[in-house]
gemmi code that builds the backbone of each chain (N, CA, C; Angstrom):
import gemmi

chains = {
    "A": [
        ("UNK", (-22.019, 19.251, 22.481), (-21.393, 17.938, 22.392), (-20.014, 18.088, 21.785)),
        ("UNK", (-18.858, 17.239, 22.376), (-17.452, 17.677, 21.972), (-16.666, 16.690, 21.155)),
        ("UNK", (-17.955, 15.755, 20.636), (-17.434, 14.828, 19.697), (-17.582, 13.587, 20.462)),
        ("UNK", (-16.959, 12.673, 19.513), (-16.510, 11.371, 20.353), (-14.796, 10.974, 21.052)),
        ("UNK", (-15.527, 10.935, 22.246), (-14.222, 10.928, 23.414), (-13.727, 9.133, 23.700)),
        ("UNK", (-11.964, 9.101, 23.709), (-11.701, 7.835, 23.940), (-10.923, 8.475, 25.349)),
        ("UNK", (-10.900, 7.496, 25.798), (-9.586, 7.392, 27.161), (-9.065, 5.712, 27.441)),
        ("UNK", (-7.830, 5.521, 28.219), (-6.566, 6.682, 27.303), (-6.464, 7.387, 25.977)),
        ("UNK", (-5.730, 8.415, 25.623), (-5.210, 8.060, 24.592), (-4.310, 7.324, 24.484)),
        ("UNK", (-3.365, 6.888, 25.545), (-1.885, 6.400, 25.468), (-1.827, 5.124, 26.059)),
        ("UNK", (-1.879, 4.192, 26.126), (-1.731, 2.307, 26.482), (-0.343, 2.184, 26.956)),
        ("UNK", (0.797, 1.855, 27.752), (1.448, 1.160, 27.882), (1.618, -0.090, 28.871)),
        ("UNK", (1.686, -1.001, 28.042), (1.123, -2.100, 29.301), (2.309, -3.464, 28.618)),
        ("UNK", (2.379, -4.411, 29.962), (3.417, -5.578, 29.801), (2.530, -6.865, 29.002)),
        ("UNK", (3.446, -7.371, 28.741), (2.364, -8.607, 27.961), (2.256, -9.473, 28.799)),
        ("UNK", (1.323, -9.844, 28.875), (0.280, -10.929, 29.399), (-0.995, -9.579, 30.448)),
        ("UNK", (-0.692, -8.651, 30.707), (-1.865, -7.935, 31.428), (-2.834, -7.568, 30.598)),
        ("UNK", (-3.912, -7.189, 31.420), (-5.319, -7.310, 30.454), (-5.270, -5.384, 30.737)),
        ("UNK", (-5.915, -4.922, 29.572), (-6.474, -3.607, 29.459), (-8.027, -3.443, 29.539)),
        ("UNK", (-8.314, -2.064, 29.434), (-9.620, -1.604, 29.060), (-9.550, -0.262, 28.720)),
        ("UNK", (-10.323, -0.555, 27.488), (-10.323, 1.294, 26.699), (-11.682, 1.776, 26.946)),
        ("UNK", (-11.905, 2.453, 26.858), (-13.328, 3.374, 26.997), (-13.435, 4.444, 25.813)),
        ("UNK", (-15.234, 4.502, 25.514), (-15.638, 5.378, 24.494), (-16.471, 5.985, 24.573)),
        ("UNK", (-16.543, 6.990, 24.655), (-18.045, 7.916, 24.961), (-18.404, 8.753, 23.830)),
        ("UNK", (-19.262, 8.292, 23.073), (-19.873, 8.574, 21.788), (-20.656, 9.994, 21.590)),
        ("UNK", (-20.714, 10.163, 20.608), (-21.936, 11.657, 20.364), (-23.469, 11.229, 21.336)),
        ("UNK", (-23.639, 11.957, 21.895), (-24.858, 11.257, 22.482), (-26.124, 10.650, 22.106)),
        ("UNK", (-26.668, 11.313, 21.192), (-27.519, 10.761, 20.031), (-27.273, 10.042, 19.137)),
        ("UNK", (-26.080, 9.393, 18.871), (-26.057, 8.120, 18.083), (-26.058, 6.646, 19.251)),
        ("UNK", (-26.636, 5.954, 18.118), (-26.995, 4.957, 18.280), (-25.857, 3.548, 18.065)),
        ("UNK", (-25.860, 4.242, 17.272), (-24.297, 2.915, 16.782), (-23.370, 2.894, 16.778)),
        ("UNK", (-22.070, 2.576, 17.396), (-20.597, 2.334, 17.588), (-20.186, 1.674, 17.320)),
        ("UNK", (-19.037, 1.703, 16.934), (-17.652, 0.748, 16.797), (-16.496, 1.172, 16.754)),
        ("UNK", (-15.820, -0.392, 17.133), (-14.788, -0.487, 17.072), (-13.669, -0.831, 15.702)),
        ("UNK", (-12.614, -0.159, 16.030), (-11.780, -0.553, 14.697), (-10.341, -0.825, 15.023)),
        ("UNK", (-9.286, -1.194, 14.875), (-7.937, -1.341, 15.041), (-7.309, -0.695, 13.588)),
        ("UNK", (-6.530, 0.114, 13.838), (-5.382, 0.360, 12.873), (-4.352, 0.370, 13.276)),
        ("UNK", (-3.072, -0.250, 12.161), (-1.445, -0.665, 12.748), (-1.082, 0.467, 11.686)),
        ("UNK", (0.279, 0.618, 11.909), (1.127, 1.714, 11.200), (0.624, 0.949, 9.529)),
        ("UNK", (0.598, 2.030, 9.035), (0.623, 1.972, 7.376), (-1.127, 1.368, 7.011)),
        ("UNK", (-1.740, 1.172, 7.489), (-2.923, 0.060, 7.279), (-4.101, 1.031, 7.860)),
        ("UNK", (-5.135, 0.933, 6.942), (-6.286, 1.323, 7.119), (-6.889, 0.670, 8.452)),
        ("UNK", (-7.973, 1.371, 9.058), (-8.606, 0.966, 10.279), (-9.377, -0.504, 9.727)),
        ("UNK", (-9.295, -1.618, 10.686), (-10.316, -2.705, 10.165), (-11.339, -2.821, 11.605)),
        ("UNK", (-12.408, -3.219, 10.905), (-13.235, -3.341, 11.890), (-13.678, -4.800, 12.854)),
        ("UNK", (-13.394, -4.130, 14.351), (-13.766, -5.465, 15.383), (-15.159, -5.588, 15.797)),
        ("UNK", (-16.072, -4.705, 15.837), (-17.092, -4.757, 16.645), (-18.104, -3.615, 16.480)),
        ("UNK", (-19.531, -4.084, 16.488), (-20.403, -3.007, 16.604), (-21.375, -3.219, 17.314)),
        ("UNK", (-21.727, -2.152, 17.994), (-22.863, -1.966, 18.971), (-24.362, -0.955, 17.938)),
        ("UNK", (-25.453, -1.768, 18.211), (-26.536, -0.837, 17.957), (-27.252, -0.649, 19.220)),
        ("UNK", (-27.532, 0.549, 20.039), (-28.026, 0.833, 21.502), (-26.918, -0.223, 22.250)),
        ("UNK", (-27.074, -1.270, 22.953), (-26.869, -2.041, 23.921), (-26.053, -3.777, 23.433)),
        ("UNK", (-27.045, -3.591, 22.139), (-26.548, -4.835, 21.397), (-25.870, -4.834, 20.617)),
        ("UNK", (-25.107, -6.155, 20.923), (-23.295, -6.054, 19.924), (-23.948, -6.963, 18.717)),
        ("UNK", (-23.880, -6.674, 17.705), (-24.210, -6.960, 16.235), (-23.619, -7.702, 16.017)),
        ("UNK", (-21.991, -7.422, 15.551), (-21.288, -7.873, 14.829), (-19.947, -8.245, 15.189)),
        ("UNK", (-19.633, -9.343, 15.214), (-18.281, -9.305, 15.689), (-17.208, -10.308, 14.213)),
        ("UNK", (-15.831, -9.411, 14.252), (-14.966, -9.814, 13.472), (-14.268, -10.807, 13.663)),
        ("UNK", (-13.744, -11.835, 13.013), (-12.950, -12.778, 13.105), (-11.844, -12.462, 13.714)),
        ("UNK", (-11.216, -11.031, 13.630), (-10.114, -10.343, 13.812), (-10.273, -10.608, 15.794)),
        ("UNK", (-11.502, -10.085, 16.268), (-12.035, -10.104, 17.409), (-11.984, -11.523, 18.386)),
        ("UNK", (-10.509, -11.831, 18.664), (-10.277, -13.464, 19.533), (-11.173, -13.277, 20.857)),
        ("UNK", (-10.556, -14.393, 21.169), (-11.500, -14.748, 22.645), (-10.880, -13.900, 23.650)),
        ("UNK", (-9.750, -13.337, 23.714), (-8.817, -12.111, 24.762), (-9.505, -10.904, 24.515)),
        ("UNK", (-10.238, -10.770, 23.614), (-11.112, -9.040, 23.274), (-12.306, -9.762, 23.744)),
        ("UNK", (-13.229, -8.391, 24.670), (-14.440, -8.487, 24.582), (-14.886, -6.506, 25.123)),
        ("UNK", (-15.802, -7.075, 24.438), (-16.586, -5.254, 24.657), (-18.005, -5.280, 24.805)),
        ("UNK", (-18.237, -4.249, 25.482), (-19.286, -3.797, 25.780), (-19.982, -2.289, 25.361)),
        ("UNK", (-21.554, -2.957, 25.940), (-22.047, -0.938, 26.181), (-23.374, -0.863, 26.833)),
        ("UNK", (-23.072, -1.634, 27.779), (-24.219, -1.997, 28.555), (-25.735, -0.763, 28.808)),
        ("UNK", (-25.446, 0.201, 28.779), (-26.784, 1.049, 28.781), (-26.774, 1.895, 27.251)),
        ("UNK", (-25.837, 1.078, 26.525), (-26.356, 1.887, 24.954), (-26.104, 3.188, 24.862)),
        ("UNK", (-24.773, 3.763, 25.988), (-23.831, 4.990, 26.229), (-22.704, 4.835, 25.777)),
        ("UNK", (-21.648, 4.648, 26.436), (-20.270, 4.842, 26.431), (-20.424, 3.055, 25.632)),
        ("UNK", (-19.445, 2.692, 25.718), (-18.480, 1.178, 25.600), (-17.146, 1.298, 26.021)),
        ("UNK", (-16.728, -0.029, 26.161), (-15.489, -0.103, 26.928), (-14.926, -2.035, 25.801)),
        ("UNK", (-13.822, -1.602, 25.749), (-12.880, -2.950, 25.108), (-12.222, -2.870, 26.034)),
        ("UNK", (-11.946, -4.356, 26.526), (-11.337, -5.388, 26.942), (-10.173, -5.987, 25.992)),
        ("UNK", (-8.808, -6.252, 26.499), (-8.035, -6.798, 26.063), (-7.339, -7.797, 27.221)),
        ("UNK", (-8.068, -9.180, 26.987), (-7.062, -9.669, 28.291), (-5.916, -10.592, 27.588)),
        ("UNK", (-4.677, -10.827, 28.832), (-3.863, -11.115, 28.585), (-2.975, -10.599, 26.866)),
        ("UNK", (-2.607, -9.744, 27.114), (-1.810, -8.846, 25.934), (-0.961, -9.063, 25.175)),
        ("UNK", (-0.634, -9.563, 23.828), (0.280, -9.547, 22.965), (1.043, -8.950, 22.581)),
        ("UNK", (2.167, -9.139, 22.088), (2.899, -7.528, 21.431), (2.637, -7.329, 19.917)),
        ("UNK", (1.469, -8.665, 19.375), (0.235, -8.436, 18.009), (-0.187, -7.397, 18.677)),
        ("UNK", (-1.008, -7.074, 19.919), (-2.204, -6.347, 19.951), (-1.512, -4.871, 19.973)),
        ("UNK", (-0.367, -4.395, 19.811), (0.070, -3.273, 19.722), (-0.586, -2.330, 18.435)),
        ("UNK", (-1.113, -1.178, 18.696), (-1.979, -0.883, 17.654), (-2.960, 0.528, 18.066)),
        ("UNK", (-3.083, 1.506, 17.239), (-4.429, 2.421, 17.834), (-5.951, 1.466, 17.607)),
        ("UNK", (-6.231, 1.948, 18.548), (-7.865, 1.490, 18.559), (-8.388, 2.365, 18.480)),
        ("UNK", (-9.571, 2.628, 17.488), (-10.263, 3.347, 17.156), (-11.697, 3.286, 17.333)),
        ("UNK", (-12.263, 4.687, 17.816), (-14.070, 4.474, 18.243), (-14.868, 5.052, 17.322)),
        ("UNK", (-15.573, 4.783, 17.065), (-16.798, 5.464, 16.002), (-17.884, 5.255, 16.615)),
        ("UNK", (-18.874, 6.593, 15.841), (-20.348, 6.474, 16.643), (-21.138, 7.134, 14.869)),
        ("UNK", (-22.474, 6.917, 14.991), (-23.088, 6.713, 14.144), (-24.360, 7.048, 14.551)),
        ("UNK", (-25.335, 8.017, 13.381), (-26.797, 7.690, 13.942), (-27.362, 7.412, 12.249)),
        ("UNK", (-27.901, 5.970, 12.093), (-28.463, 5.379, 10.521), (-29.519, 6.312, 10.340)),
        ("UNK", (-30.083, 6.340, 9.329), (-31.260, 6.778, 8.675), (-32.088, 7.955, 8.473)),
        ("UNK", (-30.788, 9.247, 8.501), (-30.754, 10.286, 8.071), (-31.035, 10.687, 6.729)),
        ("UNK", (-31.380, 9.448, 5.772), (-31.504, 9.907, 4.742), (-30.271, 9.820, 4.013)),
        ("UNK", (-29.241, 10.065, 4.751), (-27.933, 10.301, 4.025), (-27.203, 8.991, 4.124)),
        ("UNK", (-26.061, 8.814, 3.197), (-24.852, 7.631, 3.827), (-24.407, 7.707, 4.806)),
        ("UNK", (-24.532, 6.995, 5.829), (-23.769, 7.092, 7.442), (-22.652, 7.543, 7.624)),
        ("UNK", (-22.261, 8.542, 8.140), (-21.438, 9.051, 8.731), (-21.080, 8.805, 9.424)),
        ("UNK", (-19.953, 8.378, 9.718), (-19.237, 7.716, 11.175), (-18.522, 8.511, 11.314)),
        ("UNK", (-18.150, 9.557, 12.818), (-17.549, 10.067, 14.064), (-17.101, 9.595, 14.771)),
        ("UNK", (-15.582, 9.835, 14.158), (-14.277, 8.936, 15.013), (-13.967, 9.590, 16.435)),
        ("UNK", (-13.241, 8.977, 17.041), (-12.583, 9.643, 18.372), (-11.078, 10.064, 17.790)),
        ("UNK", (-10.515, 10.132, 18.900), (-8.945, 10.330, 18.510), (-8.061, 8.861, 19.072)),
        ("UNK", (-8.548, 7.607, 19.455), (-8.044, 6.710, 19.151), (-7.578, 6.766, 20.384)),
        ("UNK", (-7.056, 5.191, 20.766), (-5.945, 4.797, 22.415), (-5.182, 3.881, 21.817)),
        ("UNK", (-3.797, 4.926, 21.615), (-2.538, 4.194, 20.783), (-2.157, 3.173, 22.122)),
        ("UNK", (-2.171, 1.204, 21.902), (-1.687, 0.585, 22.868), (-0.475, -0.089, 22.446)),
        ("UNK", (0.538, 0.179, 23.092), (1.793, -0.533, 23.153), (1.653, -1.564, 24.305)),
        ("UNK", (2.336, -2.426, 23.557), (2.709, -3.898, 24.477), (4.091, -4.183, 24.403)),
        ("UNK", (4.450, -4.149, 25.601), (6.136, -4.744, 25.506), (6.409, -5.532, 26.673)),
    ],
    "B": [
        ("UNK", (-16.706, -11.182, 0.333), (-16.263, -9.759, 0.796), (-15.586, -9.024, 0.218)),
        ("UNK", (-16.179, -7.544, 0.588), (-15.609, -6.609, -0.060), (-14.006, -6.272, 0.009)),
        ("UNK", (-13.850, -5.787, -0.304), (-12.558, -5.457, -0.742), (-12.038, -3.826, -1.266)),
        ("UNK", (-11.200, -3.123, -0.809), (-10.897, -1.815, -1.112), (-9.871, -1.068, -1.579)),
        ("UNK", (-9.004, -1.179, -2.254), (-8.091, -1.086, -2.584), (-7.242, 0.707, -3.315)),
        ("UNK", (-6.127, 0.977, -2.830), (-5.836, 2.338, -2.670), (-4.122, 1.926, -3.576)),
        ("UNK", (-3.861, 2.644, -4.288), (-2.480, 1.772, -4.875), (-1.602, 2.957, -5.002)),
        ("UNK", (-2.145, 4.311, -4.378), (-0.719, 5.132, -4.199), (-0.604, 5.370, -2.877)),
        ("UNK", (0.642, 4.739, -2.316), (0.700, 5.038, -0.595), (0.768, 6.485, -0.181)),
        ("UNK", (1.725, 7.130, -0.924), (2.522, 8.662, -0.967), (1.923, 8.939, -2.383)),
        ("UNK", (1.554, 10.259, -2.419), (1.560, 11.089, -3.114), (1.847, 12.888, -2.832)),
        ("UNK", (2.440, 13.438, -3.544), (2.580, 15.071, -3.232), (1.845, 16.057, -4.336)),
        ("UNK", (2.008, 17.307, -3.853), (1.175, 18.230, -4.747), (1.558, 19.507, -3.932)),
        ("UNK", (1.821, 20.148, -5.370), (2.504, 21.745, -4.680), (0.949, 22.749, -3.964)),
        ("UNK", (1.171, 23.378, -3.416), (-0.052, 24.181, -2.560), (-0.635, 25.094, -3.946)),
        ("UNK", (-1.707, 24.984, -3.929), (-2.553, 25.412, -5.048), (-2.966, 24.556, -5.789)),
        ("UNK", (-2.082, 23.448, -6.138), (-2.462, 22.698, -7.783), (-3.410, 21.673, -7.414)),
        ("UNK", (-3.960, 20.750, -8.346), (-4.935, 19.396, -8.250), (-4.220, 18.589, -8.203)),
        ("UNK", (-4.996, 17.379, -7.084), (-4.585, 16.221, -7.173), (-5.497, 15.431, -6.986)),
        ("UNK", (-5.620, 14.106, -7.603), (-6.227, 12.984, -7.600), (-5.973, 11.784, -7.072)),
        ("UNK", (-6.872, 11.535, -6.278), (-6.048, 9.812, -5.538), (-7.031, 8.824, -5.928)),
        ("UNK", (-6.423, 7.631, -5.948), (-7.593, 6.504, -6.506), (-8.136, 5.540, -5.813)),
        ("UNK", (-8.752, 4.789, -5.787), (-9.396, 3.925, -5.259), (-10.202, 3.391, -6.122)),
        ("UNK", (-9.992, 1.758, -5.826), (-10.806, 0.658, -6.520), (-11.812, -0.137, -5.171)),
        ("UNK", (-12.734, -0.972, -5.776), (-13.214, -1.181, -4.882), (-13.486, -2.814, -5.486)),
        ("UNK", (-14.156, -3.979, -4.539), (-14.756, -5.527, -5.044), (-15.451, -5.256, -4.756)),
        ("UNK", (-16.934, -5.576, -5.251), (-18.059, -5.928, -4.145), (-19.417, -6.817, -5.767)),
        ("UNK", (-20.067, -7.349, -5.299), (-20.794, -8.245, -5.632), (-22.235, -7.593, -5.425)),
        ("UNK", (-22.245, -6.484, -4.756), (-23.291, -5.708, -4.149), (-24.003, -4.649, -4.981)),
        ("UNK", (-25.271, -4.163, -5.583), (-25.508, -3.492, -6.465), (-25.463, -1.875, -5.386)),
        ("UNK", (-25.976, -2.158, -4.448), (-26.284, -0.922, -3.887), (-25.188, -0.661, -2.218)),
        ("UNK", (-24.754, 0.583, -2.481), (-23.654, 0.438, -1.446), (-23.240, 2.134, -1.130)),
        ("UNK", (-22.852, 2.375, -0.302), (-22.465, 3.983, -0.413), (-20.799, 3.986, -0.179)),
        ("UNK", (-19.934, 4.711, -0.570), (-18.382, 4.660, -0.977), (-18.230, 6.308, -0.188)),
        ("UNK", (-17.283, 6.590, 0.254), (-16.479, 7.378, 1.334), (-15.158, 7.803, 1.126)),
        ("UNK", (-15.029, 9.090, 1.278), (-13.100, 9.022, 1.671), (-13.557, 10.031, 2.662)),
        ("UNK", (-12.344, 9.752, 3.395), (-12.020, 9.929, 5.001), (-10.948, 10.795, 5.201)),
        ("UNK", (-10.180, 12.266, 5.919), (-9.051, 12.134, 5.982), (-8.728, 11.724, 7.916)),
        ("UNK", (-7.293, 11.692, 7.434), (-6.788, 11.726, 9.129), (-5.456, 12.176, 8.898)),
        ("UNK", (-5.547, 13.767, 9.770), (-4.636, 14.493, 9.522), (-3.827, 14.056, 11.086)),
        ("UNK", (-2.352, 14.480, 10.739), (-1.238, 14.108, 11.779), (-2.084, 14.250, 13.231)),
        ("UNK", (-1.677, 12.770, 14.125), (-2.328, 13.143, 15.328), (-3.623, 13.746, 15.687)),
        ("UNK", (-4.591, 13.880, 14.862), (-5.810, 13.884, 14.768), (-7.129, 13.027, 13.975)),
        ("UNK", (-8.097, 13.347, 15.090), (-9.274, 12.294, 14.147), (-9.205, 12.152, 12.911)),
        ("UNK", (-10.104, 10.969, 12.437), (-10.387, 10.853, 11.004), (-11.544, 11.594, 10.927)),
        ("UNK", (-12.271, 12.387, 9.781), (-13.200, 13.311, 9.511), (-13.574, 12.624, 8.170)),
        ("UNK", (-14.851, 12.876, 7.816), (-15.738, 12.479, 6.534), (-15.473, 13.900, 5.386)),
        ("UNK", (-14.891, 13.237, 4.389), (-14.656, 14.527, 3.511), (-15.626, 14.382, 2.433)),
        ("UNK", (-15.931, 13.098, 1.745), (-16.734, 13.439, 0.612), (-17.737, 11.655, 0.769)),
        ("UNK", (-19.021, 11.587, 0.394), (-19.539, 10.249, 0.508), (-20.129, 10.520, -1.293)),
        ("UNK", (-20.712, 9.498, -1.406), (-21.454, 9.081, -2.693), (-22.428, 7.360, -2.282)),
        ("UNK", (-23.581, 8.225, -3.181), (-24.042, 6.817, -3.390), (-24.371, 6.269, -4.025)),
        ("UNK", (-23.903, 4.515, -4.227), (-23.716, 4.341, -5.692), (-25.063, 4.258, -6.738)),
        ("UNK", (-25.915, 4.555, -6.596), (-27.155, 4.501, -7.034), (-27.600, 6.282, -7.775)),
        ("UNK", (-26.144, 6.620, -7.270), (-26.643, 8.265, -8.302), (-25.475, 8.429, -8.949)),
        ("UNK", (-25.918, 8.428, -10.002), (-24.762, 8.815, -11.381), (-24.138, 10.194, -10.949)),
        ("UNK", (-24.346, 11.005, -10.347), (-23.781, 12.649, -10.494), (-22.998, 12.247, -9.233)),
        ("UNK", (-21.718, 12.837, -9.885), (-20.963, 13.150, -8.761), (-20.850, 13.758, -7.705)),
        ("UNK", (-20.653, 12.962, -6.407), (-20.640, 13.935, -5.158), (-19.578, 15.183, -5.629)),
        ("UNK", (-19.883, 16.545, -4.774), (-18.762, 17.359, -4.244), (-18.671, 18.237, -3.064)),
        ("UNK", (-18.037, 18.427, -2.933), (-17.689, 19.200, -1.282), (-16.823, 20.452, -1.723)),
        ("UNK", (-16.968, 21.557, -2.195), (-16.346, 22.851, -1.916), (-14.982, 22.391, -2.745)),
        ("UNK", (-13.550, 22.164, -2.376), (-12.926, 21.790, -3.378), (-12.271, 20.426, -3.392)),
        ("UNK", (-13.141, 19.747, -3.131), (-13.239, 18.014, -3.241), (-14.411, 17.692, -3.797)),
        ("UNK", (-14.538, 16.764, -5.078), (-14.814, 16.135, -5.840), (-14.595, 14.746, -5.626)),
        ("UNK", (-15.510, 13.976, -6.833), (-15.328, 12.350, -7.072), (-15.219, 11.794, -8.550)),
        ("UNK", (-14.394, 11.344, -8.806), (-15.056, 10.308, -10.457), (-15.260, 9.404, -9.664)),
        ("UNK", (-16.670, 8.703, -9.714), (-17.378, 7.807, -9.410), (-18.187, 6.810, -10.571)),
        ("UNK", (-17.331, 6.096, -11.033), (-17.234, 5.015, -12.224), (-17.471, 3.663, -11.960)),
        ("UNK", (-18.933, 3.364, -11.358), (-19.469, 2.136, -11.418), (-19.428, 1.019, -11.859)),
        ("UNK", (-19.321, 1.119, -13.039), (-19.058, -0.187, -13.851), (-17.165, -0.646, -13.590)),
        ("UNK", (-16.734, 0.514, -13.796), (-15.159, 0.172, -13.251), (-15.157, -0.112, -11.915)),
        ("UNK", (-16.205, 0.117, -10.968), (-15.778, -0.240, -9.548), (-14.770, 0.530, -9.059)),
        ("UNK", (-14.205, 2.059, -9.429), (-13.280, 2.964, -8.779), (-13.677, 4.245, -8.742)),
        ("UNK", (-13.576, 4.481, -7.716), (-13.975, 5.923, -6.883), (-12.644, 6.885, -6.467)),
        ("UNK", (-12.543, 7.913, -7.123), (-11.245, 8.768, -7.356), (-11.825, 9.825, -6.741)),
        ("UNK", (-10.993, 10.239, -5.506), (-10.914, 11.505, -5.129), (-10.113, 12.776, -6.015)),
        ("UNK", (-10.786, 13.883, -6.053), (-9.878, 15.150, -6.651), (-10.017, 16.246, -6.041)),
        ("UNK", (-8.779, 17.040, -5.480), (-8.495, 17.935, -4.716), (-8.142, 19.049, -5.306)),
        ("UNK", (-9.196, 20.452, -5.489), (-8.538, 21.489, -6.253), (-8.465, 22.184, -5.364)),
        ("UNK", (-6.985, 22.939, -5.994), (-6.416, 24.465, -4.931), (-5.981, 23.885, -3.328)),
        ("UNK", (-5.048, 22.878, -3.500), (-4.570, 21.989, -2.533), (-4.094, 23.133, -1.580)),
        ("UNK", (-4.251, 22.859, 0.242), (-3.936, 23.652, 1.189), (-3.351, 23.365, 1.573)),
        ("UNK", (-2.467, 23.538, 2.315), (-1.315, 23.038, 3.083), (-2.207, 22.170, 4.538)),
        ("UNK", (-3.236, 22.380, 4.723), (-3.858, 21.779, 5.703), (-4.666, 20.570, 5.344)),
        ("UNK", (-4.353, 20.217, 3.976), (-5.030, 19.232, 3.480), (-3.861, 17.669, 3.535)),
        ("UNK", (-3.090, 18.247, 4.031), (-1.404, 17.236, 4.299), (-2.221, 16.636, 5.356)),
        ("UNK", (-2.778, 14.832, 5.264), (-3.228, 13.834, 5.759), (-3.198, 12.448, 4.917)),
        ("UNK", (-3.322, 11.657, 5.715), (-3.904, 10.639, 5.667), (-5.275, 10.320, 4.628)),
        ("UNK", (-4.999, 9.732, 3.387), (-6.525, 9.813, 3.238), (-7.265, 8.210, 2.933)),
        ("UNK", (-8.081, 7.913, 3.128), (-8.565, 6.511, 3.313), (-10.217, 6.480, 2.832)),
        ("UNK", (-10.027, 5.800, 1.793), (-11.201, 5.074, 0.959), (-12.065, 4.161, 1.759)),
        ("UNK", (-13.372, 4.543, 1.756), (-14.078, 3.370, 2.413), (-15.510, 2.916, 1.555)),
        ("UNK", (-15.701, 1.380, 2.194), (-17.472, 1.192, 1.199), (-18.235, 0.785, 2.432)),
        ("UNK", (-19.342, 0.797, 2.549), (-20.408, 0.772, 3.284), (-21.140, -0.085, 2.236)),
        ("UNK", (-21.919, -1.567, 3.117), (-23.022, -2.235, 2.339), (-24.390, -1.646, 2.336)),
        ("UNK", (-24.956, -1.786, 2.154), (-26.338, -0.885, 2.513), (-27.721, -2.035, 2.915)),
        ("UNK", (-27.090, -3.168, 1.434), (-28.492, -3.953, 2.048), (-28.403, -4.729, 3.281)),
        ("UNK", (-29.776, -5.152, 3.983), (-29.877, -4.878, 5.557), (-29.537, -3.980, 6.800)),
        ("UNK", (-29.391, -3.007, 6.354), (-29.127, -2.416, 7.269), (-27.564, -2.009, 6.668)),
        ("UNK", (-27.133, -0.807, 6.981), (-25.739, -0.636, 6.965), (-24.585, -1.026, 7.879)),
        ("UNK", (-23.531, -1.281, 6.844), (-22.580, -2.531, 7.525), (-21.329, -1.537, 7.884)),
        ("UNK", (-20.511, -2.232, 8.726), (-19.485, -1.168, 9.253), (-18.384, -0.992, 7.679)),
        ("UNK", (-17.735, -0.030, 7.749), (-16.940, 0.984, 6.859), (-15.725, -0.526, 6.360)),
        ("UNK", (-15.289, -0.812, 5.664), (-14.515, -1.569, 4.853), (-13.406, -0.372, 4.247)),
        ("UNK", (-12.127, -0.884, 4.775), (-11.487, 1.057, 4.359), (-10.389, 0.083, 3.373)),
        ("UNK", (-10.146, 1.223, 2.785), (-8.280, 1.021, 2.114), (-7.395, 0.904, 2.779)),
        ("UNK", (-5.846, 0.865, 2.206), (-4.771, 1.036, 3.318), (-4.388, 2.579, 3.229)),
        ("UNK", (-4.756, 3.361, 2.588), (-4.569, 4.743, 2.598), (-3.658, 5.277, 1.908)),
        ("UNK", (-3.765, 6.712, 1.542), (-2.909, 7.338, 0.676), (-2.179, 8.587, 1.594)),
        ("UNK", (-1.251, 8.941, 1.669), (-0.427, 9.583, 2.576), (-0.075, 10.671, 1.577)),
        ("UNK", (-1.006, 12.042, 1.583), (-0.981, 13.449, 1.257), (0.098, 14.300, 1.635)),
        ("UNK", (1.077, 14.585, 0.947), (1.914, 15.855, 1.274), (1.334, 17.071, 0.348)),
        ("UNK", (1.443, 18.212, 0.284), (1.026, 19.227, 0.095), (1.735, 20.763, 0.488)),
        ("UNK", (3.128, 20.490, -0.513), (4.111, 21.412, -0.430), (3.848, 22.803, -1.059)),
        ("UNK", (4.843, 23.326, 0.318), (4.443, 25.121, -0.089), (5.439, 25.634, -0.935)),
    ],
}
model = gemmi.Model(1)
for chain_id, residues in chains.items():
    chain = gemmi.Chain(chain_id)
    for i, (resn, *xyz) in enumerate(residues, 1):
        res = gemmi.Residue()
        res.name, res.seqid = resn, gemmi.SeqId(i, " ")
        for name, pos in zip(("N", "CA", "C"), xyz):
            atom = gemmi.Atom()
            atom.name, atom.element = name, gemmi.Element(name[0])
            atom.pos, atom.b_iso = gemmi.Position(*pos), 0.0
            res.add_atom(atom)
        chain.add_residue(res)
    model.add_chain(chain)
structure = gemmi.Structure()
structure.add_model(model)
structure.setup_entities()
């Protein structure tokens, strides 16, 4: 397993078009998410998936974001109609709870999106 | 809600010597597990040291350490025999624990140089 994989890494898109990022997680975890980080600022969190089902969603998370992970594999974010707010890396994490240990979350390498 | 707080953006440290970065944390929560993270240039974020707050002894990792001071609510990373590969990003996080574990609540991060 080669970690957790995003695609793109690289976003450039006009504002008002809609995107989609993709995440393909460690295979044996169970839990994902999503996070946004802007220059200087810690990652905050939009969204989590446990298997198939989205848990949790952030205030941060408007009605133009939506995500998925329909067979409790990969996920994919949605960004429709684009801001030049939504400029930002997006970040994927994957997770498997109850190891005994504090959860460990396994980042990807992120899909830096520019909007202009 | 929690809250995480990191109050040196930049810090440096000559290659070999110790350094310490800080982190405070809010939470209302007795039981919780606390994190630092790095993210080195253009690469993932990686799990460097966890703790949980329910054990007095300090986590450590090889030459990363914690003061982990409960009642103060601040969790201090310490870095001995600093590497030049230790020049990242580093970012404080808390995890809730009760119900189930909640997604990562991070800092805004501390930005590691580590001169030769």
């Amino acid at each position: 397993d080669t970690g957790v994989s995003q695609d793109p890494r690289h976003k450039i898109t006009k504002r008002g078009q809609n995107v989609t990022f993709r995440c393909d997680p460690i295979s044996e975890h169970n839990r994902l998410y999503w996070y946004r980080q802007t220059l200087g600022q810690g990652p905050e969190f939009l969204t989590y998936f446990q298997n198939e089902a989205q848990l949790e969603k952030s205030r941060l998370l408007s009605d133009r974001f939506s995500a998925e992970r329909p067979k409790g594999s990969f996920s994919t974010l949605e960004i429709q109609r684009t801001e030049q707010g939504d400029s930002a890396m997006y970040l994927c994490a994957s997770s498997l709870p109850g190891t005994g240990k504090p959860e460990e979350a396994f980042f990807g390498q992120g899909t830096r999106l520019t909007v202009v | 809600a929690q809250t995480v707080t990191q109050s040196q953006p930049e810090m440096s440290v000559q290659e070999a010597e110790t350094v310490t970065l800080s982190c405070t944390y809010d939470t209302s929560e007795s039981n919780y597990y606390l994190f630092w993270y790095k993210q080195p240039p253009s690469r993932q974020m990686i799990l460097v040291i966890r703790q949980e707050a329910y054990k007095q002894q300090n986590a450590t990792e090889n030459r990363f350490s914690v003061n982990f001071q409960k009642a103060a609510k601040s969790f201090s990373l310490k870095i001995s025999d600093s590497q030049l590969g230790d020049t990242a990003m580093y970012f404080c996080a808390f995890m809730n624990i009760l119900a189930g574990n909640t997604p990562l609540v991070f800092g805004k991060g501390t930005r590691l140089s580590v001169i030769a």
